[in-house]
C-alpha positions in Angstrom: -41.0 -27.0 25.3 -42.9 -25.0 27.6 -41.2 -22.8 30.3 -41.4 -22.9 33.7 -39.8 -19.9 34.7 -40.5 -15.9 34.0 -38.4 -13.3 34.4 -39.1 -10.8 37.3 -38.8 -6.9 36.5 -35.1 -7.0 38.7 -34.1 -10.1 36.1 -34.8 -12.7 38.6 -36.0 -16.0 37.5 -39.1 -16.9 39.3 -41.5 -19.9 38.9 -45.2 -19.0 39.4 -47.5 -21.2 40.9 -50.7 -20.2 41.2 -51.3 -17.3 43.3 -47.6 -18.1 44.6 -44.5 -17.1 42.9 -41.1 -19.0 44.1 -37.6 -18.1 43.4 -34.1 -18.5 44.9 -31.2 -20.5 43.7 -33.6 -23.1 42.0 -35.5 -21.0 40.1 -32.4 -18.7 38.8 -30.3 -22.0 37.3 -33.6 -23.5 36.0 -34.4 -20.2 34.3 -30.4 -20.1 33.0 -31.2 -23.7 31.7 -34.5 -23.1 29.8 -32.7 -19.8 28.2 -30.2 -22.0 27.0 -32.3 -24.8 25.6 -34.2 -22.1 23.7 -31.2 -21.0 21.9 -30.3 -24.4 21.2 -27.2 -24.4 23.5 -28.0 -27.3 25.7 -28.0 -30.8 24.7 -28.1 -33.5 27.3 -25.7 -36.6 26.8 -27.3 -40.0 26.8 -24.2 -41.0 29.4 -21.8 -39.6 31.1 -17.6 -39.3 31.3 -16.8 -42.7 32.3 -19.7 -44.6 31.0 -19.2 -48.0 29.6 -19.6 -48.0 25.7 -19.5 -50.9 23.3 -18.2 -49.8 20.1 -18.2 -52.2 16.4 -15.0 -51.5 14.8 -14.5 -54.2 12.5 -17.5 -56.7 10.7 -17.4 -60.1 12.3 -16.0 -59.0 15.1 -17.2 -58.5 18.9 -18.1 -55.6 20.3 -15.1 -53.8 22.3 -16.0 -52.4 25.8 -14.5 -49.4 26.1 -15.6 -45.9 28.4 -16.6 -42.8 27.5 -13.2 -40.1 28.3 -14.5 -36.8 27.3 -17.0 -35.2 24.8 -17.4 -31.6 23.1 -19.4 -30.1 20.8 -17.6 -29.3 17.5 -17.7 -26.2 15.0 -20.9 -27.8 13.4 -22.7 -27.9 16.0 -21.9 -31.7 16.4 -21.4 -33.6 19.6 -18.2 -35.6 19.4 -17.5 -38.3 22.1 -13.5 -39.3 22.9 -13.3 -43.2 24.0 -10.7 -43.9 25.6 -9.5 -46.3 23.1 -8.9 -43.2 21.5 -11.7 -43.2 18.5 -14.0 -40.6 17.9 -17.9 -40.7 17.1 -20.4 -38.4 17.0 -24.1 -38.4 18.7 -25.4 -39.5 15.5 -23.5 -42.7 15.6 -24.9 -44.0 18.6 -26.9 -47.0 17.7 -25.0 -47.6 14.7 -21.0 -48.3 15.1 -21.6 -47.0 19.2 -24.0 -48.6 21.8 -25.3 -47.4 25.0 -25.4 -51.2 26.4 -23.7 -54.7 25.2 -26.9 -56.3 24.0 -27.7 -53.6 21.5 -23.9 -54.4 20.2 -24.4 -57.6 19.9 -27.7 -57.3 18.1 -26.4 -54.3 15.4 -23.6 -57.6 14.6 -25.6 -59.9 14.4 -28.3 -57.9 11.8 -24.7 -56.7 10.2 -23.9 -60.6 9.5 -27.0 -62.0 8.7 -28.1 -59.6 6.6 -30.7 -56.5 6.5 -33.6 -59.1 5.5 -32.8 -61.0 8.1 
């Protein structure tokens, strides 16, 4: 991704802009961000603590509503999310046993039931 920010010679952040350069609090957490997501340290959650979740725990049944409690990246560089039903996924299982929305649930079953070919 391309930056937005440069560091000044006093190890500001600053954005230019032409013949303009801007800095300030804006430019200094951007900069802190961008460092981050070059070092692979920053991943941005498709929801947020609280979040409604609809999870597929057992085949034939429906999908449990449940809410998102807390979530942490592991020692393998995994992101784990908590329900608060107490089970644990990672990222990669969202869209497979975890859903962002009820209808995707619903329709993961439903393909799960009739059948791949289906």
């Amino acid at each position: 991704m391309e930056r937005f920010t440069l560091k000044s010679y006093n190890d500001k952040y600053i954005i230019p802009s032409g013949h303009l350069s801007i800095d300030g609090e804006l430019a200094q957490k951007l900069g802190v961000l961008e460092d981050a997501e070059e070092r692979g340290r920053l991943y941005v959650a498709p929801f947020r603590i609280g979040a409604k979740v609809w999870n597929l725990s057992l085949s034939f049944a429906p999908p449990i509503e449940t809410r998102v409690e807390e979530y942490f990246v592991n020692e393998f560089n995994e992101l784990v999310i908590i329900l608060e039903n107490g089970n644990r996924y990672r990222a990669k299982d969202i869209g497979k046993t975890v859903f962002l929305t009820e209808a995707e649930a619903r329709q993961a079953l439903e393909k799960s039931i009739g059948g791949e070919n289906d």
